[in-house]
C-alpha positions as CSV (number, residue, x, y, z in Angstrom):
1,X,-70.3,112.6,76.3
2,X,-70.2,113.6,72.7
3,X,-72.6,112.6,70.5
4,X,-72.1,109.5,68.2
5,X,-69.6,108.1,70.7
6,X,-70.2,104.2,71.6
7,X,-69.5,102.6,75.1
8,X,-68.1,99.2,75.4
9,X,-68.3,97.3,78.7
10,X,-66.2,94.7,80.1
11,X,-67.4,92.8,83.9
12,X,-65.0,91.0,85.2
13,X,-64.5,89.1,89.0
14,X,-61.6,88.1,91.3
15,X,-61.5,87.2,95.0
16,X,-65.4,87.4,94.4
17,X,-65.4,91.7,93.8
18,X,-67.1,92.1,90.2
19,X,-65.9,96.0,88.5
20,X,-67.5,96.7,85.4
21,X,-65.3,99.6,83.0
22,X,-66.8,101.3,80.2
23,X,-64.8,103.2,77.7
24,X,-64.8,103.8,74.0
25,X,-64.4,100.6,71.9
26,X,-61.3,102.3,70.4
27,X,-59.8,102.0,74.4
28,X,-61.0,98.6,74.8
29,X,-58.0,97.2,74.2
30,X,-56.3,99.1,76.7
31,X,-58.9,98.6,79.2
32,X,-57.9,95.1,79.3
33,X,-54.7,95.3,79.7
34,X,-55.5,96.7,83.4
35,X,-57.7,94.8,84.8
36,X,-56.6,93.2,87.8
37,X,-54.9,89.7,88.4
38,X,-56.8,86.6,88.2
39,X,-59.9,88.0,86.7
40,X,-62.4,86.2,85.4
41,X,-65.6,87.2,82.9
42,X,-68.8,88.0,85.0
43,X,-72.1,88.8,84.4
44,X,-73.8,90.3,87.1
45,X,-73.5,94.8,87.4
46,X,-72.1,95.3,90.6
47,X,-73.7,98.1,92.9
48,X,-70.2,99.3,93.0
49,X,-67.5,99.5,91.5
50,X,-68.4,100.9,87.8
51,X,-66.0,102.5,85.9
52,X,-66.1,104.6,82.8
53,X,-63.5,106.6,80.7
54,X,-65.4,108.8,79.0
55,X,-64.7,111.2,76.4
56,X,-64.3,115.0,76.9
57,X,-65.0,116.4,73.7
58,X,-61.3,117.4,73.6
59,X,-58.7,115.0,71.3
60,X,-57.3,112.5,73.5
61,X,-58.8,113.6,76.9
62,X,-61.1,111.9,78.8
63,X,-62.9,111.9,82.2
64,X,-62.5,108.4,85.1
65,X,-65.6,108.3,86.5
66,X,-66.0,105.8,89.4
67,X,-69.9,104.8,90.1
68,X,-71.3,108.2,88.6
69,X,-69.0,110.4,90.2
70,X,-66.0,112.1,88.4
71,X,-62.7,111.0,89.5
72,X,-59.7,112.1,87.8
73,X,-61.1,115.4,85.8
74,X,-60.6,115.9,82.4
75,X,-57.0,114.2,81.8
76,X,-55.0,112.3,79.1
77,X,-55.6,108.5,78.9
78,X,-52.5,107.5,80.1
79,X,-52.9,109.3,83.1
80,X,-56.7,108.1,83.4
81,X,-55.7,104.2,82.3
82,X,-53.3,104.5,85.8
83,X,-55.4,105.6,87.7
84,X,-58.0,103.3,86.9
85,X,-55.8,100.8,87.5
86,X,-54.6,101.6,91.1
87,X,-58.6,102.0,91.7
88,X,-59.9,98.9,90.4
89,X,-57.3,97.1,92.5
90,X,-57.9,99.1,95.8
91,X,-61.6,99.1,95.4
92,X,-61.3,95.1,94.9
93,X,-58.5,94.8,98.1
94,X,-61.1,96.9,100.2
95,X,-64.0,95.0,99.7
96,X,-62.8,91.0,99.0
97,X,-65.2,89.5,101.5
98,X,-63.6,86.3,102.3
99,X,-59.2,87.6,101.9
100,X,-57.6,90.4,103.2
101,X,-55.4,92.3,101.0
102,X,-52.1,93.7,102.9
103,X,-49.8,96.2,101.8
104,X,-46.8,94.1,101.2
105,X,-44.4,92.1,98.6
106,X,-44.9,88.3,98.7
107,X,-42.1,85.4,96.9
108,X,-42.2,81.8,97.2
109,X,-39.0,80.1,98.1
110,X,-39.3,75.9,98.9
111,X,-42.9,76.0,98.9
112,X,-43.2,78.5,101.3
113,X,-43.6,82.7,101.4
114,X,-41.6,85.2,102.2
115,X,-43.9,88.2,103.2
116,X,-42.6,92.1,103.0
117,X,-45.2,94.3,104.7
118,X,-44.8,98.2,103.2
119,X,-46.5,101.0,101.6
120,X,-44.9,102.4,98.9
121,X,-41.6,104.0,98.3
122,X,-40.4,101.8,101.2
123,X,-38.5,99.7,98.7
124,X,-40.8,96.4,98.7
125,X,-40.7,95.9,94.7
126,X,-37.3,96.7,94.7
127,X,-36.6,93.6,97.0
128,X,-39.1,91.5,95.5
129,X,-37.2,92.2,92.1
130,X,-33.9,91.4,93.3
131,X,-35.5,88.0,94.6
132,X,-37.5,86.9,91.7
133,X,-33.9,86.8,90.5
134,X,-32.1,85.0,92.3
135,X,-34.6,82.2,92.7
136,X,-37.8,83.0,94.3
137,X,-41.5,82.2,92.4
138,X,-43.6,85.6,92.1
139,X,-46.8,86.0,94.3
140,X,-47.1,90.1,94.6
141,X,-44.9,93.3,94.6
142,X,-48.4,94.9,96.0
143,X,-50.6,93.0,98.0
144,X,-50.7,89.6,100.4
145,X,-53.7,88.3,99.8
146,X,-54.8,86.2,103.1
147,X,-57.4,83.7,102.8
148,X,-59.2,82.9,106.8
149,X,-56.5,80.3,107.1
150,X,-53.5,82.5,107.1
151,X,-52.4,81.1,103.3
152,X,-51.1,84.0,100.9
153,X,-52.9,83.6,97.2
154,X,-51.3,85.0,94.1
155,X,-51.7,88.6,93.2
156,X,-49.3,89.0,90.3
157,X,-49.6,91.9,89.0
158,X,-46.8,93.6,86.8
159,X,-44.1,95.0,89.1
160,X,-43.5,98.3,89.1
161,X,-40.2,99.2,89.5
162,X,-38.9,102.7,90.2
163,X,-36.1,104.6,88.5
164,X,-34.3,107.0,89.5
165,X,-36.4,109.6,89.1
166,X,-39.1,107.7,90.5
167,X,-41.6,107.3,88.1
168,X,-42.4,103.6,88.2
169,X,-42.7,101.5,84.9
170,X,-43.9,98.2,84.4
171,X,-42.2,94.8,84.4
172,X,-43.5,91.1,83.8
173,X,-42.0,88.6,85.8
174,X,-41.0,87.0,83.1
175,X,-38.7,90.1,81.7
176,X,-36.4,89.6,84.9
177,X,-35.9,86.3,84.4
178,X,-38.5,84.8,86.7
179,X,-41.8,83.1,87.1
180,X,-44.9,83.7,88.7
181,X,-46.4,81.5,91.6
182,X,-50.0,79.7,91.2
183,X,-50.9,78.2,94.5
184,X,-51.9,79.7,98.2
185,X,-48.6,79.3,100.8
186,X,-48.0,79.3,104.2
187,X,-45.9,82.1,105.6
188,X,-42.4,80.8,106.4
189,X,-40.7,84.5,106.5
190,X,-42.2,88.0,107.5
191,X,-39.3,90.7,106.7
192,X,-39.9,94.2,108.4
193,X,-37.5,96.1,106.2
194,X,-36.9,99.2,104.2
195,X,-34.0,101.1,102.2
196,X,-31.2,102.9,103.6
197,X,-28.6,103.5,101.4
198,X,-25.3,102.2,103.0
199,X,-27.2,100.0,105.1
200,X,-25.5,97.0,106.2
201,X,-28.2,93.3,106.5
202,X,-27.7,92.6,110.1
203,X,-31.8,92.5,111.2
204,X,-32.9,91.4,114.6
205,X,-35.2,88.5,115.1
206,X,-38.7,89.2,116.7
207,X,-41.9,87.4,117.9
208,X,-44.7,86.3,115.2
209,X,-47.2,88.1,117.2
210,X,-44.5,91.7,116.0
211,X,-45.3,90.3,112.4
212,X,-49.1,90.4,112.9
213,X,-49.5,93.2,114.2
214,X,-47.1,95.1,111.3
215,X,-49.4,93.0,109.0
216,X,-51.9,94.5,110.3
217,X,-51.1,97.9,110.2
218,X,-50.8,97.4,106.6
219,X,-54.1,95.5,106.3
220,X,-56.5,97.3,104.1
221,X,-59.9,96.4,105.4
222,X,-58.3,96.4,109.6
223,X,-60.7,99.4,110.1
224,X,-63.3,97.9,107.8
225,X,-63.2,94.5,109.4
226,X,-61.0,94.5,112.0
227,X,-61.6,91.0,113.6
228,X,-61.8,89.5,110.5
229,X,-58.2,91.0,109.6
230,X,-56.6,90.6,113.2
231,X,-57.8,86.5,112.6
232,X,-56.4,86.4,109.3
233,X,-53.1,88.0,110.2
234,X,-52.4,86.5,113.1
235,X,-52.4,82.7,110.8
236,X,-50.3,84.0,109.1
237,X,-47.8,84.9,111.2
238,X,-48.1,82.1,113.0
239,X,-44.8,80.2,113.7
240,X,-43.1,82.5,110.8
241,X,-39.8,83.9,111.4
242,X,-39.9,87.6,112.1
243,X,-37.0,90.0,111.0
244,X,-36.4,93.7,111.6
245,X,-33.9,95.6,110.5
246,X,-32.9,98.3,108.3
247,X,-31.2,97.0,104.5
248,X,-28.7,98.3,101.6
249,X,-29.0,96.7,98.2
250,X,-32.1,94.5,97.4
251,X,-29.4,92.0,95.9
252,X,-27.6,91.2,99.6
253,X,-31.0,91.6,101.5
254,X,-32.5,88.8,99.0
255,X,-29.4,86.4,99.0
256,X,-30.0,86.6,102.8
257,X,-33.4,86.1,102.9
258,X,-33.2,83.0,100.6
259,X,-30.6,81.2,103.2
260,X,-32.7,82.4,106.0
261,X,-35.6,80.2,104.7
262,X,-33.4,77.5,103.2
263,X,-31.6,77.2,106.8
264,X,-35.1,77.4,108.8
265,X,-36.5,74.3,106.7
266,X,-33.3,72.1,107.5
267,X,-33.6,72.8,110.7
268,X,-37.6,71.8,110.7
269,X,-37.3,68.9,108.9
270,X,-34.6,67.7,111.1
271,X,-36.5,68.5,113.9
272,X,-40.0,66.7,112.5
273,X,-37.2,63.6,111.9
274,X,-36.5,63.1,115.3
275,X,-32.8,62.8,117.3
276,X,-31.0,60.0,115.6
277,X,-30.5,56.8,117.1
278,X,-27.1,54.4,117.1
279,X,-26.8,50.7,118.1
C-alpha cells in the first residue's frame, strides 16, 4: 500500500453474517453504497469475511482483497466496487446460519410470495421487473431468503436489469414505479420458468414437492447444510402452487402470474368459508 494512504473501516451485520471493508476514506462513500440489504452497524471483526480495496500505487487502480488474500488483481474501482459487491452478498448467503439464501426472484402479491428459482441470465429480474409493475411489492431479483419456517424475508437489493448487450445496470424499485416489501411471507406461487423468445404462457401445473426440490437445486448452502436446506425448502413449498413452463415477454408471464394468485386465494377463502347453506 503506498505510503501516507489511510484505511477507513466500516462493520456491518444482516441475517447475523458481520463483513467488515476497508478502503481509502476517499472510497468510503462508495463503499456504502454496496453493502448489502438490511445491514445494520456492528462491532465485533469477523473471522471472515474482511474486505479491503486497497490502493495499487497506480491512479485509480486498486487491489479487492478478501480475508488477506488478493481477489480481483490490480483493477479499476468500478470493476473492484462490483465485485465486492456480488462477494459481500454470496459470502453473507453462504454462511447465514439460521436462512437459506436461494437463487431466485421473490414479489409479494395479496400478502403472499410469488417465488422464481434461477441463476442468472435465465430471465428472473426481467420477470420480477415486469411484476413490480404491474402491482406486485418487491422482496428480491437475487435471493429467497428462507427463515426454518419456510417464510421468505426481504432481500431488496437494486435490480439489475440487462440490456441488450447484456451488461446489467442498476434500478431501485422505486424508479419502475414500485415499492419494496418489509415483512417475511408465506409462499403462495413457485414459477419454474425462463425466456424463450416467441414463447407462448401456457405452463403445466406440478407437485410442491417439484418446487422444493428446484429450490433446492438453487439453494446456496444445500451442500453446506443440506438438511438444514432440504427442511427449509420443503416449508416453503409446502401447499404452494407449482408451475413449469417455458415464457415470452415478462409483461404476459407477470399479468398471468398475478391472476394465478388472485384466483388461488378466492378459491381458498371460499373454501376456508364453507359450502353455503339455504333455508
Amino acid at each position: 500500500m503506498p505510503d501516507g494512504t489511510t484505511l477507513e473501516s466500516v462493520m456491518v451485520q444482516t441475517f447475523g453474517v458481520t463483513v467488515e471493508v476497508s478502503a481509502p476514506a476517499g472510497l468510503m462513500e462508495a463503499v456504502r453504497s454496496v453493502l448489502p440489504p438490511r445491514a445494520v452497524p456492528a462491532t465485533d471483526r469477523p473471522a471472515l469475511g474482511c474486505f479491503a480495496l486497497l490502493p495499487s500505487g497506480r491512479r485509480g487502480l486498486v487491489d479487492l482483497r478478501c480475508d488477506g488474500a488478493s481477489f480481483s488483481g490490480i483493477c479499476d474501482v468500478a470493476l473492484a466496487l462490483g465485485m465486492l459487491d456480488s462477494q459481500m452478498r454470496l459470502h453473507i448467503a453462504s454462511s447465514a446460519p439460521d436462512h437459506v439464501f436461494v437463487h431466485a426472484g421473490v414479489v409479494g402479491v395479496g400478502g403472499r410470495a410469488i417465488v422464481l428459482p434461477g441463476r442468472s441470465f435465465a430471465g428472473k429480474t426481467t420477470l420480477v421487473a415486469a411484476l413490480v409493475q404491474v402491482g406486485a411489492q418487491y422482496w428480491s431479483d437475487e435471493y429467497a431468503v428462507l427463515d426454518a419456517d419456510g417464510l421468505v424475508h426481504p432481500y431488496a437489493k437494486p435490480l439489475s436489469i440487462r440490456g441488450p448487450d447484456l451488461q446489467a445496470e442498476d434500478h431501485t424499485v422505486e424508479s419502475l414505479g414500485g415499492r419494496a416489501g418489509e415483512e417475511p411471507l408465506s409462499v403462495a406461487l413457485i414459477a419454474l420458468t425462463h425466456y424463450r423468445p416467441g414463447a407462448a404462457w401456457a405452463p403445466e401445473r406440478s407437485m410442491s414437492g417439484v418446487g422444493a426440490i428446484k429450490m433446492l437445486e438453487h439453494a446456496v448452502p444445500a451442500r453446506a447444510r443440506p438438511e438444514q436446506s432440504l427442511a427449509a425448502v420443503r416449508r416453503a413449498a409446502d401447499g404452494a402452487l407449482v408451475l413449469l413452463g417455458e415464457r415470452g415477454e415478462a409483461e404476459e408471464a407477470a399479468a398471468a402470474l398475478i391472476a394465478e394468485v388472485s384466483r388461488t386465494r378466492v378459491a381458498q377463502e371460499a373454501g376456508a368459508q364453507g359450502p353455503r347453506t339455504h333455508p
